[in-house]
N, C-alpha and C positions, 0 to 999 in steps of 0.2 A: 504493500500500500504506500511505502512511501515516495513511488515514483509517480502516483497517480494524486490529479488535479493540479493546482498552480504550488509551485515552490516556494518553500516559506520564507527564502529570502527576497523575493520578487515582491512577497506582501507585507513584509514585516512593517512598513513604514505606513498601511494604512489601519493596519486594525488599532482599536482605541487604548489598548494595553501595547502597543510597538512588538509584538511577540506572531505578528501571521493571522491572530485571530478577525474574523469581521466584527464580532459584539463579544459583550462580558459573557466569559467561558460559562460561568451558572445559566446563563439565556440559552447555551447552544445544548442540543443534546451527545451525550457521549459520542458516538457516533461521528458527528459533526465534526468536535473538536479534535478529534484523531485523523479526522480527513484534511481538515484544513492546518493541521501542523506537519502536515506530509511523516508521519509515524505507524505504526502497527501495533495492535493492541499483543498481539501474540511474539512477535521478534524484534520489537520496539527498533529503537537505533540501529543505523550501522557504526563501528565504533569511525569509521572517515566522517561519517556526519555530521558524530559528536562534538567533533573535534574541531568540525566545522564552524558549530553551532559556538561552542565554547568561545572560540574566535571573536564572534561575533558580539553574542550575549554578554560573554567574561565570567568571571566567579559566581557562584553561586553562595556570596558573603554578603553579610552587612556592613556597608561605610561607615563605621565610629567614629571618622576624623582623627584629627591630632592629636586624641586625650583629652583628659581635663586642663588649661591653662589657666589659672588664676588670674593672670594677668591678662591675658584677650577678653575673659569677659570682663571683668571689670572695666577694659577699653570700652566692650559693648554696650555697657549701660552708659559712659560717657556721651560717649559720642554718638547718637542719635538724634532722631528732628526733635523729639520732644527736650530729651535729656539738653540739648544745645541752646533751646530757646529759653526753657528755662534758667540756664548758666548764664544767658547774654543778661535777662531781666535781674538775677541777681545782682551782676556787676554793674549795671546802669543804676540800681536802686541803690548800691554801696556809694557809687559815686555820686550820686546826687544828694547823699546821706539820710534817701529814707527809709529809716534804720524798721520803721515795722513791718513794711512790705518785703524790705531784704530778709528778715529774720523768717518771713512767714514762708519765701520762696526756699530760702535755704534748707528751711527742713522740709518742704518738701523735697525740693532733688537728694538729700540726704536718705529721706523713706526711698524713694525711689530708686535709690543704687545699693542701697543696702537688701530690699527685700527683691530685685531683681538679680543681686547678685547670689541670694541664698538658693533662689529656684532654680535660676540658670545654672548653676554648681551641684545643686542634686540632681538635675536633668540632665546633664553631661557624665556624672556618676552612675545613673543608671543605665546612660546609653553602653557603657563600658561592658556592664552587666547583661545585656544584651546576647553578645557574644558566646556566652557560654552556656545560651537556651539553646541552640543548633544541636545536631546531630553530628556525631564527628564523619558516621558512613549514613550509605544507604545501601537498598537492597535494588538495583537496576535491570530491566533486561535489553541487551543489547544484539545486536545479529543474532538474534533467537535464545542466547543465552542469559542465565540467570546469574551474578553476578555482584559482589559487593564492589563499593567506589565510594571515595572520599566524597562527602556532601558538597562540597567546592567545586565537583567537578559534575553535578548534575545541569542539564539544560533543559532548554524548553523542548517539549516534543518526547523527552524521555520515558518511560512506564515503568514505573516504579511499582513493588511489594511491598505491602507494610502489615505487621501483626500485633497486637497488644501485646502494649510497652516499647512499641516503638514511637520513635521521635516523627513528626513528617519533616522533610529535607525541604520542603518547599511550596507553593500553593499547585494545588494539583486539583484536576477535574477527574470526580470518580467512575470508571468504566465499569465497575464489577467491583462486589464486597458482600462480605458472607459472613458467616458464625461457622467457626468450626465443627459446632453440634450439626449446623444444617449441613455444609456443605452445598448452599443452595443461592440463585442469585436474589438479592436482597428483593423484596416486596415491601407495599407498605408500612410492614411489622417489621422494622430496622432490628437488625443484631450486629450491625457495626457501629462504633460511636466512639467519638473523640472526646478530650478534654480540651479547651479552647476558653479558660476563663483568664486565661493570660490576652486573649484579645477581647474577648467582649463582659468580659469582670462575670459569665455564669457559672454559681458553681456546680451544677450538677450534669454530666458528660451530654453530647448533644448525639442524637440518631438522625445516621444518615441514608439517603437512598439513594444510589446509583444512579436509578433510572429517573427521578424527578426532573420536571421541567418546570420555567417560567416565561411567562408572556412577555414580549419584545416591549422593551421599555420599561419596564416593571422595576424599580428601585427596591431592590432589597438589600436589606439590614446584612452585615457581614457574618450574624448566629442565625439567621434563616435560610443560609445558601445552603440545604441538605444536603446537596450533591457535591457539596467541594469541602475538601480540606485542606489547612491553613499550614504554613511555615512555624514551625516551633511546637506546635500544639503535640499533644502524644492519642495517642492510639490506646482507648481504656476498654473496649473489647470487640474481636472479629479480626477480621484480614480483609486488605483490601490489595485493589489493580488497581492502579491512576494514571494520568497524563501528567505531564509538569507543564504549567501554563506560563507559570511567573517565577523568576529567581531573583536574591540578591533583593536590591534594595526596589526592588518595581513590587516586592510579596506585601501581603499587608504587616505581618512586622518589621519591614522594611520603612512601609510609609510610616508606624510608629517612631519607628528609627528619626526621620526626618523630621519631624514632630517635636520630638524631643530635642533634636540638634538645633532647631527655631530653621528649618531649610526656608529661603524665598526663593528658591526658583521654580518653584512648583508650579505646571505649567496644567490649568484646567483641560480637563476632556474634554472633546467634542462629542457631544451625543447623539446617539445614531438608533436608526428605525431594523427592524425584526432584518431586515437584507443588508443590515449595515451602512446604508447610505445615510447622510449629512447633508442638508441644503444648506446654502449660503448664511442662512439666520444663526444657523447653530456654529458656523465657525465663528462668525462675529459674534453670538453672545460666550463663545468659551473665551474670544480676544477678551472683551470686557470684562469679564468676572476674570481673566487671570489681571488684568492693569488693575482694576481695583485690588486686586489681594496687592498688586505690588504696592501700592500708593497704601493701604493699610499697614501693611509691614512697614514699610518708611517711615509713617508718622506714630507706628507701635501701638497700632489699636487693635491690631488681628494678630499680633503675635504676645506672646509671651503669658503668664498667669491671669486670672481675669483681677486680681487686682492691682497689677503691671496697666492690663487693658484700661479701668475704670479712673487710675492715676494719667494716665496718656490724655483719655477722652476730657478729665479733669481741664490736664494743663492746656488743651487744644482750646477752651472754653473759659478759661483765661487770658489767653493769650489774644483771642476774637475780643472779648469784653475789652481788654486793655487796650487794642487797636483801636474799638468804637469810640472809644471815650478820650483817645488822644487827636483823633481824627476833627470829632466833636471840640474840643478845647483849642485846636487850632483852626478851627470855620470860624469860632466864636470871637478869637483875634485877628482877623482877615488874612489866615492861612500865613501870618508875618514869620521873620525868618530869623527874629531878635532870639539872642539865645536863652536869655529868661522867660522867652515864651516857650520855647521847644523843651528848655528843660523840665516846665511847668506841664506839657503837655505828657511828656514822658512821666515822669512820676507820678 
């Protein structure tokens, strides 16, 4: 099968996950997604493919970055639109000696770098920690063969085995999954089921079915995609057959990854109809909702703690007020350019 339909590097660049697919792998049925990754459910890879793939793809890791720096973030709480504007209002209000206003601005940017600097430094700490929820192997099959390999070096298109107590190496679309009592392919009475409360905070194992489908378009929740299983998450009873859809940092612990790193480059999806097509509306409102995330990160009101956020939206909303009212105080003296007027204006 895998020489049959279009080659999955010809389509990697349209589907909405960059991985060959035309829609979110949970939409597509088994079947489907094994056709359009140019794979085999029974001889999976050829190991040239893989390697092909690997190429391409790259590791099947998470990006932790640099480590924890002490000093970069605290750079990062400096040096921001908010962090900046408020430093400029400090020093204008030192200087002109209006000693309540400076006091009052100074503890805020003080709150604000201290409790941005505490969150940002345990969410770096735990991005660390990250790393050692993976699986070090997996179980793959390759040119017909079955096969252990470094979880590093799985790719998309892969078919993986997994059995309670195992780790999943990666987010994978399920073709086939059983209870070893049945030996039978799952029905709607699940005897496969994972733990996944490390992604969606549930604590009691989630049952999955193989063969479920969703209607094209359909937004679901990351704990109600039956048929898929997650990067990190383990395997609490049955065996299953999967596809690997997503590796590395494209998995959903991946986007947490990001998340916690404060990533802005996160470029929105385009969303697409049951054939995977996209009109013009939809590239343009994925342009606009990513420029607005970026103009939100910038001035710190989409990123970081929500009480980073509510501090941000604070200072944006003084900063407007102290504009109007400077604006106002210099209409009031015919916009003059005397410096007891501006500095009156300013304070």
């Amino acid at each position: 099968m895998q020489n049959d339909g279009e080659d999955i590097h010809s389509r990697s660049r349209e589907g909405p996950m960059h991985n060959g697919l035309s829609n979110d792998p949970y939409l597509l049925s088994g079947d489907e997604v094994v056709r359009q990754l140019s794979t085999d459910p029974d001889d999976g890879l050829s190991d040239a493919e893989a390697a092909a793939r690997m190429t391409k793809f790259g590791l099947n890791e998470l990006d932790t970055g640099a480590g924890v720096s002490v000093v970069r973030i605290l750079l990062g709480q400096l040096f921001n639109a908010m962090g900046l504007v408020l430093i400029m209002a400090m020093v204008v209000s030192f200087a002109i000696q209006s000693w309540i206003e400076a006091a009052v601005i100074t503890a805020v940017v003080i709150v604000n770098i201290i409790v941005g600097f505490l969150q940002e430094y345990s969410a770096e700490k735990t991005m660390d920690s990250l790393r050692s929820l993976s699986s070090p192997t997996a179980s793959v099959i390759r040119s017909g063969q079955s096969k252990t390999v470094c979880s590093v070096d799985i790719v998309p298109g892969d078919v993986i085995e997994v059995k309670t107590g195992d780790t999943i190496p990666a987010d994978v679309r399920l073709i086939e999954a059983m209870n070893k009592s049945y030996h039978l392919r799952l029905t709607p009475f699940a005897h496969f089921e994972t733990d996944e409360a490390l992604l969606t905070g549930e604590s009691l194992p989630v049952a999955k079915v193989a063969n479920a489908t969703f209607k094209g378009g359909e937004d679901v929740g990351v704990g109600d995609r039956i048929n898929m299983a997650y990067s990190s998450s383990t395997v609490s009873k049955g065996r299953a057959k999967a596809v690997v859809v997503t590796t590395g940092m494209q998995t959903e612990i991946g986007k947490i990854a990001q998340s916690l790193r404060g990533d802005k480059s996160r470029v929105r999806k385009v969303r697409r109809d049951e054939e995977g097509n996209a009109g013009v509306h939809r590239y343009l409102q994925a342009g606009a909702l990513t420029a607005t995330d970026q103009v939100g990160n910038f001035l710190g009101v989409s990123v970081g703690t929500p009480l980073q956020r509510k501090l941000s939206w604070l200072a944006i909303f003084l900063f407007l007020i102290a504009v109007l009212f400077a604006i106002i105080c210099l209409a009031a003296n015919g916009f003059s350019n005397r410096q007891e007027v501006v500095l009156y204006a300013v304070a």
